[in-house]
C-alpha positions as CSV (number, residue, x, y, z in Angstrom):
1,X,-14.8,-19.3,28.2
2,X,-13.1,-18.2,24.8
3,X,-15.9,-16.3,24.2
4,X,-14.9,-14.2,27.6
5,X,-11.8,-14.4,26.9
6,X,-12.1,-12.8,23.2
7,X,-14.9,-10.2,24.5
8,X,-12.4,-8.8,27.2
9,X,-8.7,-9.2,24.8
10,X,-11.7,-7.0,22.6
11,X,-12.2,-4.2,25.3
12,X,-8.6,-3.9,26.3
13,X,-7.7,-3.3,22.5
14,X,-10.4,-0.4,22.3
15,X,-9.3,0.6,25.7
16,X,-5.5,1.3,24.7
17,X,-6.6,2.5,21.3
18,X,-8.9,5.2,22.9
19,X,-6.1,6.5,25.1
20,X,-2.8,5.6,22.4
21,X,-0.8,9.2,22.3
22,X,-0.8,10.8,19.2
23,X,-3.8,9.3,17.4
24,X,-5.8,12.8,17.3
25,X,-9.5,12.6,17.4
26,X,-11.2,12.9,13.7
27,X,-12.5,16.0,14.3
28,X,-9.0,17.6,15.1
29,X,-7.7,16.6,11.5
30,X,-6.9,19.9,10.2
31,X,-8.6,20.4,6.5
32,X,-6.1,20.4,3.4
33,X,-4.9,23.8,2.4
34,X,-6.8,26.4,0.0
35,X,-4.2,26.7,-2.3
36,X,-0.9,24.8,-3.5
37,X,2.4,26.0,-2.8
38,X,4.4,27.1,-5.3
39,X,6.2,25.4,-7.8
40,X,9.6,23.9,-6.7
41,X,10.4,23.6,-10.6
42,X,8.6,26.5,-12.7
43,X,9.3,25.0,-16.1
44,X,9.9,21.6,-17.9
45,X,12.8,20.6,-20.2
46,X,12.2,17.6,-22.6
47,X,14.0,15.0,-24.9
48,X,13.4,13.1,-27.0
49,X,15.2,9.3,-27.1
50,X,14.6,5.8,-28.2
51,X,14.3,3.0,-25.8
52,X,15.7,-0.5,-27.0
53,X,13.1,-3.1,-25.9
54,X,14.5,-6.9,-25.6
55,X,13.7,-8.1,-28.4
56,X,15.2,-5.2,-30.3
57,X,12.3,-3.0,-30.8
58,X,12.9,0.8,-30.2
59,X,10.0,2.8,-28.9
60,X,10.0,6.6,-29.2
61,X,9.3,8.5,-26.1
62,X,9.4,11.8,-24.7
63,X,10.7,12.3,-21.4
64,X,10.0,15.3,-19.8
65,X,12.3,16.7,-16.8
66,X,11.6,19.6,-14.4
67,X,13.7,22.5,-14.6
68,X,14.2,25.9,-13.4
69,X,15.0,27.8,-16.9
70,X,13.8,25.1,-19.2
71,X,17.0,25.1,-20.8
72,X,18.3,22.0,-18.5
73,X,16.9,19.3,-16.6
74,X,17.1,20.1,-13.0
75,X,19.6,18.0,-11.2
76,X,18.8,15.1,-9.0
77,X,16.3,11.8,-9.1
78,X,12.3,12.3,-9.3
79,X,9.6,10.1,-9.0
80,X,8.3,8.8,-12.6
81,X,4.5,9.2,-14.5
82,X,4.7,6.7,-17.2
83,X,1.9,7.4,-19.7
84,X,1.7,4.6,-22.8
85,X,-0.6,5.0,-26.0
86,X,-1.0,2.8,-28.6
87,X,-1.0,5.6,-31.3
88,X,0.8,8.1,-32.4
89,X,2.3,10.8,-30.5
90,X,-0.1,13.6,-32.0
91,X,-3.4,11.1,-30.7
92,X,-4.1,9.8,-34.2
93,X,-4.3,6.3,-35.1
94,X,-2.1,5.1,-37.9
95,X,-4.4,2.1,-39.0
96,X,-6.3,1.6,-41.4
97,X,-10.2,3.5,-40.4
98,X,-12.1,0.7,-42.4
99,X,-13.9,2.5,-44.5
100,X,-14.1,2.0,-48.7
């Protein structure tokens, strides 16, 4: 009896999923564009600041805004790409390499 009942709750679902309006058939998905729009912000504009951690620390850090002459961040809230490294800004390592 459950198994009926789950079997047939099973085909109605599929049944109103198969005729739902506006869920478009796979093969109706248009295919992403061949080229990106163009910049909304042509430039960047950066600073450079110290962030006071909690326990005192400051951390150095570039943050980089968009902006139409690069001369001034653009005004307005973006979303955020945090990137961290361990080393120095320029890529290099400041420890010790090991070697004698």
């Amino acid at each position: 009896m459950a198994y009926r009942l789950a079997r047939r709750t099973l085909l109605l679902l599929v049944l109103v999923a198969s005729v739902e309006p506006g869920l478009a058939p796979a093969a109706s998905i248009a295919p992403p564009p061949s080229t990106l729009p163009p910049a909304t912000y042509p430039a960047t504009y950066s600073e450079q600041q110290f962030i006071r951690m909690d326990d005192g620390v400051e951390l150095g850090a570039t943050i980089t805004f968009p902006s139409q002459n690069g001369s001034a961040p653009a005004p307005g809230r973006f979303p955020v790409v945090l990137n961290t490294t361990p080393y120095g800004r320029d890529g290099l390592c400041s420890c010790d390499s090991g070697h004698v």
